[in-house]
Backbone as CSV, one residue per row, in Angstrom:
resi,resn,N_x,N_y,N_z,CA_x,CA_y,CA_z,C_x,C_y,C_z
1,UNK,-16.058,-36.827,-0.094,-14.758,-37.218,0.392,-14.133,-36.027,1.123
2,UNK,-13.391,-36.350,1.727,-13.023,-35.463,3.203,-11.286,-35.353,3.577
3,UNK,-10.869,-34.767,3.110,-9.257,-34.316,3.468,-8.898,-33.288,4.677
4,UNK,-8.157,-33.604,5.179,-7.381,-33.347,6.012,-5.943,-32.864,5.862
5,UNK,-5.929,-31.477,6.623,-4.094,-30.650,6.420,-3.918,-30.245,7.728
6,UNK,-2.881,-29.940,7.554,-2.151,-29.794,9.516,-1.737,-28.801,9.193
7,UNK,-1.872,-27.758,9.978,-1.794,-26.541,10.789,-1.497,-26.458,11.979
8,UNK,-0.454,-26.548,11.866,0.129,-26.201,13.248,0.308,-27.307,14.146
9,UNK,-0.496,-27.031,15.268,-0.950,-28.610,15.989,-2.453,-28.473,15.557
10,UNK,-2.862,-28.121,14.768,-4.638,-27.791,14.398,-4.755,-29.412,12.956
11,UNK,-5.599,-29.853,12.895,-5.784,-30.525,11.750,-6.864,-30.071,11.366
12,UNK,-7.063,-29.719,9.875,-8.330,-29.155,8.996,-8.888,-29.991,8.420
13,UNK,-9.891,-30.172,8.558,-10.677,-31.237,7.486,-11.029,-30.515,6.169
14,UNK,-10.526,-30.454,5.250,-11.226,-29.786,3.719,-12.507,-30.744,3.177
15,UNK,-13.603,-30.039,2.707,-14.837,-31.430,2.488,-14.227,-31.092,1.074
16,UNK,-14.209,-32.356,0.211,-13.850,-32.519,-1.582,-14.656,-31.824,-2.303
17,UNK,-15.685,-31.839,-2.211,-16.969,-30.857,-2.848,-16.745,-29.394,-3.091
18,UNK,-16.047,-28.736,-1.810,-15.884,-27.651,-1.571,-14.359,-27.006,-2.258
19,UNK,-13.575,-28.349,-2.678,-12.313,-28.045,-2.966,-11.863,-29.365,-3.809
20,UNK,-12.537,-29.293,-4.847,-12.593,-30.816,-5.606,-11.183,-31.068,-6.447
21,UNK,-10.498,-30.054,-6.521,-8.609,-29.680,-7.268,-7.764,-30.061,-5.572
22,UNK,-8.120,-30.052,-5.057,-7.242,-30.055,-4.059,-6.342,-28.524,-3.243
23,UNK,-6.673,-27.315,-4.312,-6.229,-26.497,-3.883,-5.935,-25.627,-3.021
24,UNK,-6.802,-25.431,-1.861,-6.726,-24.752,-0.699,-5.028,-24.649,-0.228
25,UNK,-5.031,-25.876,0.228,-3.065,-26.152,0.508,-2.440,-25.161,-0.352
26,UNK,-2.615,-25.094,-1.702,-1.352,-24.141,-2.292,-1.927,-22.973,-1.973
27,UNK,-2.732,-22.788,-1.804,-3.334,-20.966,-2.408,-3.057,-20.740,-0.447
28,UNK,-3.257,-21.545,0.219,-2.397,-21.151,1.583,-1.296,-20.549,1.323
29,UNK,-0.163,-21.486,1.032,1.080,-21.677,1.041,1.253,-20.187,-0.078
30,UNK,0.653,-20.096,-0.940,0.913,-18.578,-2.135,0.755,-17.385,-1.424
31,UNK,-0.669,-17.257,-0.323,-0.847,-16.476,0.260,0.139,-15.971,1.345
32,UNK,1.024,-17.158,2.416,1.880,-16.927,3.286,3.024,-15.805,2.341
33,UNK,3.408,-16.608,1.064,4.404,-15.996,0.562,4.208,-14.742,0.098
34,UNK,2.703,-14.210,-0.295,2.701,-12.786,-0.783,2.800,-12.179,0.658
35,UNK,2.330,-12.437,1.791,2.565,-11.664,3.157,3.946,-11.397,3.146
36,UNK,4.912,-11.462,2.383,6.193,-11.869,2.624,6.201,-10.544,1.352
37,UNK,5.931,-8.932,1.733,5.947,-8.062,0.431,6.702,-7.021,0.333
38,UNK,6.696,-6.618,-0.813,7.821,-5.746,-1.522,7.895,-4.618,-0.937
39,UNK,8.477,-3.887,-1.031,9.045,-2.806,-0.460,7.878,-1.913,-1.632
40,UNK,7.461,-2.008,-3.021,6.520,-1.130,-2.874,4.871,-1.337,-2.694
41,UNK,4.840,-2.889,-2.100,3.406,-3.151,-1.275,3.811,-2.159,-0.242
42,UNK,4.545,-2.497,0.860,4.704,-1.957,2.076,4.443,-0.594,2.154
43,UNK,5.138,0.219,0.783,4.625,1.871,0.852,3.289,1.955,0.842
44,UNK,2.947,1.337,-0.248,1.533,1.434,-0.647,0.299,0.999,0.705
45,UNK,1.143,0.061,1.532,-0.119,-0.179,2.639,0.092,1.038,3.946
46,UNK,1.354,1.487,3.780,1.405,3.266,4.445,0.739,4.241,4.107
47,UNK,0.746,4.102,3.022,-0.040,5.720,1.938,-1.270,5.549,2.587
48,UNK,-1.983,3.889,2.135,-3.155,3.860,2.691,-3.340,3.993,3.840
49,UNK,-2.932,3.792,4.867,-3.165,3.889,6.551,-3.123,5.734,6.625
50,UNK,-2.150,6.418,5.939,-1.371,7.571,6.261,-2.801,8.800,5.755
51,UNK,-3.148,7.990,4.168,-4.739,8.452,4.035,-5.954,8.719,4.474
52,UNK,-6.207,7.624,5.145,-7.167,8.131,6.328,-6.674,8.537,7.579
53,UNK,-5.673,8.273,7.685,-5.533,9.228,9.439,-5.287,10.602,9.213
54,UNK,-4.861,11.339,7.875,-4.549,12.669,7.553,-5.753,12.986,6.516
55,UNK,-6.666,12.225,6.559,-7.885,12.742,5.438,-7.340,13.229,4.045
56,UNK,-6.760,12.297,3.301,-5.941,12.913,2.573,-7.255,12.624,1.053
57,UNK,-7.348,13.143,0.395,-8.461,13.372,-1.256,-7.611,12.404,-2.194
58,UNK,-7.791,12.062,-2.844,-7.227,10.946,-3.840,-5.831,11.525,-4.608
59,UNK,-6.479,12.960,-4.755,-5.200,13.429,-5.947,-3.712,13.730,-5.092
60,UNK,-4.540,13.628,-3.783,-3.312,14.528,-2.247,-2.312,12.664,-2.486
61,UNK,-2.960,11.619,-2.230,-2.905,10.075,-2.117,-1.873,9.924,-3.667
62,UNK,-2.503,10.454,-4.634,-1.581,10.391,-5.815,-0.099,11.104,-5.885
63,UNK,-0.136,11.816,-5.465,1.159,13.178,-5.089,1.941,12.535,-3.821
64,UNK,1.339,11.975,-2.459,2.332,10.995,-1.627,3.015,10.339,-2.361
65,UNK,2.293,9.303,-3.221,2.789,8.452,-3.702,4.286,8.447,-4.546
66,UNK,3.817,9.807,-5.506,4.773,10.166,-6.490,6.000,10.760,-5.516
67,UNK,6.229,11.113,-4.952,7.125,12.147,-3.655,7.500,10.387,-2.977
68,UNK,6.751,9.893,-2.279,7.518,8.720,-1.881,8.950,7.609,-2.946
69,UNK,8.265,7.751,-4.201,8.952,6.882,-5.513,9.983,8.044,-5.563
70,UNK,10.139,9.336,-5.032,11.290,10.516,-5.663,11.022,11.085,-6.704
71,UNK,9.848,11.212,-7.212,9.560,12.107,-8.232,9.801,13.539,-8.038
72,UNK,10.390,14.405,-9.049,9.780,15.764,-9.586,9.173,16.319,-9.300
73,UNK,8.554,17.405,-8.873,7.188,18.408,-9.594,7.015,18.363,-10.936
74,UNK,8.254,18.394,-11.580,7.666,17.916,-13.116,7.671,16.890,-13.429
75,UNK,8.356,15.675,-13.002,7.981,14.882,-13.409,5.982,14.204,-12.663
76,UNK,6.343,14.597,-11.930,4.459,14.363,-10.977,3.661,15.165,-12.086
77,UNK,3.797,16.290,-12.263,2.834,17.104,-13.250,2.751,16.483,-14.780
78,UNK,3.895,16.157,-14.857,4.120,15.616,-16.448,2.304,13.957,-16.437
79,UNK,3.112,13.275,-15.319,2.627,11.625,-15.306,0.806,12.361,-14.473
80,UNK,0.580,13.186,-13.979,-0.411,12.869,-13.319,-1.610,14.103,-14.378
81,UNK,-0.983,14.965,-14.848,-1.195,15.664,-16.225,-1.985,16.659,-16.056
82,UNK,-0.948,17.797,-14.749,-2.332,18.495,-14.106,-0.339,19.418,-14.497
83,UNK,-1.051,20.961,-14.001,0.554,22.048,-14.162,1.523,21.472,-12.523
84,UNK,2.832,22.354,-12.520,3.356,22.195,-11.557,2.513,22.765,-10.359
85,UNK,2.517,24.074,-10.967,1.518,24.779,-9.878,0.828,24.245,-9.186
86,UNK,-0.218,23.402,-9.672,-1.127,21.798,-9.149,-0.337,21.532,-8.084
87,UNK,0.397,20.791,-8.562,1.650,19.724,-7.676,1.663,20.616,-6.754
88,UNK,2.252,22.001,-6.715,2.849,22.634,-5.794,1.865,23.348,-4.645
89,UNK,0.327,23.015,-5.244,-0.616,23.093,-4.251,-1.075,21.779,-3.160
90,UNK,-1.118,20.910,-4.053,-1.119,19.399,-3.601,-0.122,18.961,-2.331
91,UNK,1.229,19.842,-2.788,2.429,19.541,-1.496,1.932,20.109,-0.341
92,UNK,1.867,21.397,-0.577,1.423,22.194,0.727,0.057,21.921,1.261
93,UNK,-0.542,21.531,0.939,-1.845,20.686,1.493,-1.048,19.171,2.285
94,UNK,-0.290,18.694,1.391,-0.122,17.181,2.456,1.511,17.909,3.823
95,UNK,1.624,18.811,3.496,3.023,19.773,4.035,1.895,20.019,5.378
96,UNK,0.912,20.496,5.221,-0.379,21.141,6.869,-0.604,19.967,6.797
97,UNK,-1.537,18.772,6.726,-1.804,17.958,6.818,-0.976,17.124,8.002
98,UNK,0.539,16.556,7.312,1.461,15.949,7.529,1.924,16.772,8.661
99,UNK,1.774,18.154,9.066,2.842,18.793,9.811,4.210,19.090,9.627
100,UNK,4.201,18.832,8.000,5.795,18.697,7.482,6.021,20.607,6.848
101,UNK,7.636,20.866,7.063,7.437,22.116,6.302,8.319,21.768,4.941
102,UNK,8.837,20.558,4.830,9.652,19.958,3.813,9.502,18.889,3.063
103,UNK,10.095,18.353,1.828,9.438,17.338,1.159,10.312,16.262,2.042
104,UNK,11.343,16.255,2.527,12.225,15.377,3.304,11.031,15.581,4.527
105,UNK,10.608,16.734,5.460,9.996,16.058,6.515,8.692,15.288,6.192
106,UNK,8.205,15.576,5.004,7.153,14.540,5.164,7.546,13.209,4.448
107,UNK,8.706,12.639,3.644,9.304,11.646,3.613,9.472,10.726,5.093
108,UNK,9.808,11.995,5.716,10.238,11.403,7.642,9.183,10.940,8.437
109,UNK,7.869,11.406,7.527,6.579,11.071,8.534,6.126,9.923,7.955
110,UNK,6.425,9.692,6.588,6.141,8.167,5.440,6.730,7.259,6.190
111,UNK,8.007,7.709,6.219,8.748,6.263,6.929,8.672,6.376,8.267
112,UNK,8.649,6.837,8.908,8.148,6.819,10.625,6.666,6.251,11.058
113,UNK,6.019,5.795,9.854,4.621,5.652,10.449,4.532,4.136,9.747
């Protein structure tokens, strides 16, 4: 058995076999709405883009992250469970990286990109 959904001016034929709940239609309709995302998807799909165009190492990717949310040095050192010192190597690595000489300019390069 063979269903049919409209898209647009497009009509889809769904074969029943392939979708025997009927579900495709919702898990569309769920999917449109997660495209529709949070303010901390949206960081999170920056970090990632911002990661590979600055070659950034996972722990550099962990430390954006924490600096984007407004964390600390201690609080980043506390949650990620490395010293400040760490942290404070980690900055200045994404500080050359980023081209930033501040935790605000590389905030400015998060949200600018």
């Amino acid at each position: 058995m063979t269903r049919s959904i409209q898209r647009g001016n497009r009509t889809q034929r769904i074969d029943r076999e392939l979708d025997p709940f009927g579900l495709l239609p919702h898990t569309a309709s769920a999917l449109a709405v997660a495209r529709e995302q949070s303010p901390e998807t949206r960081r999170s799909h920056v970090i990632v883009r911002l990661a590979a165009a600055w070659r950034l190492t996972k722990r550099e990717i962990d430390v954006l992250d924490l600096v984007a949310r407004g964390m600390t040095n201690a609080t980043m050192a506390s949650m990620l469970g490395i010293s400040e010192a760490t942290i404070e190597f980690h900055l200045s690595r994404l500080f050359d990286k980023a081209g930033a000489e501040t935790r605000s300019a590389l905030l400015s390069r998060l949200l600018g990109a």
